[in-house]
C-alpha positions in Angstrom: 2.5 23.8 10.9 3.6 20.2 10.4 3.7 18.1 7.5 2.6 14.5 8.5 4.0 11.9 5.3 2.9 8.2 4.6 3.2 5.8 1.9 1.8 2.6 1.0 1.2 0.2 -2.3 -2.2 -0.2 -3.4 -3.3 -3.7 -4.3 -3.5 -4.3 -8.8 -6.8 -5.9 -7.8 -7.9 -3.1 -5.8 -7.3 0.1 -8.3 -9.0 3.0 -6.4 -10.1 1.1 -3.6 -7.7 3.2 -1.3 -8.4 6.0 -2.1 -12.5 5.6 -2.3 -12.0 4.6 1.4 -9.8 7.9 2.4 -12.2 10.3 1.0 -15.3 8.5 1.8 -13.7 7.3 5.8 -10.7 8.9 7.0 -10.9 12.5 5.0 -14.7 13.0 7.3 -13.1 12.0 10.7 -9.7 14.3 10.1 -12.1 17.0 9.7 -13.5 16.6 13.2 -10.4 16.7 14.7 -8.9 19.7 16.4 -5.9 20.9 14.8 -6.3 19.3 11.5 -5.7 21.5 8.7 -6.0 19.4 5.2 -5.2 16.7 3.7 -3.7 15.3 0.1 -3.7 11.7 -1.6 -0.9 11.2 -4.2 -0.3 8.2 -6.5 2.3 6.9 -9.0 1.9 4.4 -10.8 5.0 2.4 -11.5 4.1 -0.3 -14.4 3.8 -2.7 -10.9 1.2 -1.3 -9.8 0.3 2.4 -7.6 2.1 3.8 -4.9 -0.2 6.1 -2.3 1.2 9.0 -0.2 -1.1 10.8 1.6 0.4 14.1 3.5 -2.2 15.6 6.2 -1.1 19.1 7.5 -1.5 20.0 11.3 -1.4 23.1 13.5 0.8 21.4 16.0 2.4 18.0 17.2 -0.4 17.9 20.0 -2.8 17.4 17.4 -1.1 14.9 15.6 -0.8 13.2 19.3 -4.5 13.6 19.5 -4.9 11.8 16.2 -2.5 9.0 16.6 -1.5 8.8 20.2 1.8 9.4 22.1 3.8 7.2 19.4 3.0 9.8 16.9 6.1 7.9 14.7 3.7 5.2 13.9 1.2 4.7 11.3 -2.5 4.9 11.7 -3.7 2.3 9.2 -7.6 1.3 9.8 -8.2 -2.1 9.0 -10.6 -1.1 6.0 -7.1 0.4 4.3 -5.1 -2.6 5.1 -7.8 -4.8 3.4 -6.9 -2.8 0.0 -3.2 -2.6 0.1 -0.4 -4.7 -0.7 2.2 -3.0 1.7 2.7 -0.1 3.7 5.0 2.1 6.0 4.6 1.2 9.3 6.0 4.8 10.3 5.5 8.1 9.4 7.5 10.9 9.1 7.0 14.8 10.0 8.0 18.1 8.4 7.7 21.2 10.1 6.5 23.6 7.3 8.7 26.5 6.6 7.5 28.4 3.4 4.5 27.9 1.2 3.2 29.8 -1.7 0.6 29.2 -4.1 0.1 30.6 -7.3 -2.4 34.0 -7.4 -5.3 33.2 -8.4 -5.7 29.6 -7.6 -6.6 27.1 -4.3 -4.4 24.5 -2.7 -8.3 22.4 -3.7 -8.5 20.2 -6.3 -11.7 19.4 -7.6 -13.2 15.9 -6.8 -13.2 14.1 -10.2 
């Protein structure tokens, strides 16, 4: 399994924008895609505002190609998430995954709030 990892910086004006338009947008059309096996949104914020990471988990690097074409180094950011944030990586990074537990007992979900 691979670990794809992104980051941007949500705008102050925007507070929750980005991440209404990932689970409202992107989350549905990951889940139609072949190979896709989850997705998570993380945030900090920093006193300058809220940093975003959002880590999606794939079966393969074909999948990730289907998802984001041959240049699978480079971000896929729709114009809708540009529109909300004040910067962003322009490449990604990957991370084969190599061990994983959770705790017995609980899911890797967290319920939407």
């Amino acid at each position: 399994m691979i670990m794809r990892i992104w980051r941007g910086r949500e705008k102050k004006s925007e507070a929750g924008a980005y991440r209404r338009h990932l689970e409202g947008s992107v989350f549905p059309q990951l889940e139609d895609l072949a190979g896709f096996m989850g997705a998570q949104l993380l945030q900090r914020a920093d006193g300058e505002g809220t940093e975003v990471m959002v880590m999606t988990r794939w079966s393969s690097i074909k999948a990730i190609e289907a998802f984001a074409g041959p240049d699978i180094g480079r971000a896929v950011v729709e114009p809708a998430a540009r529109a909300v944030l004040e910067s962003f990586d322009d490449i990604v990074t990957h991370h084969e995954i190599v061990a994983e537990r959770a705790a017995p007992g609980t899911t890797s979900a967290r319920p939407r709030n």
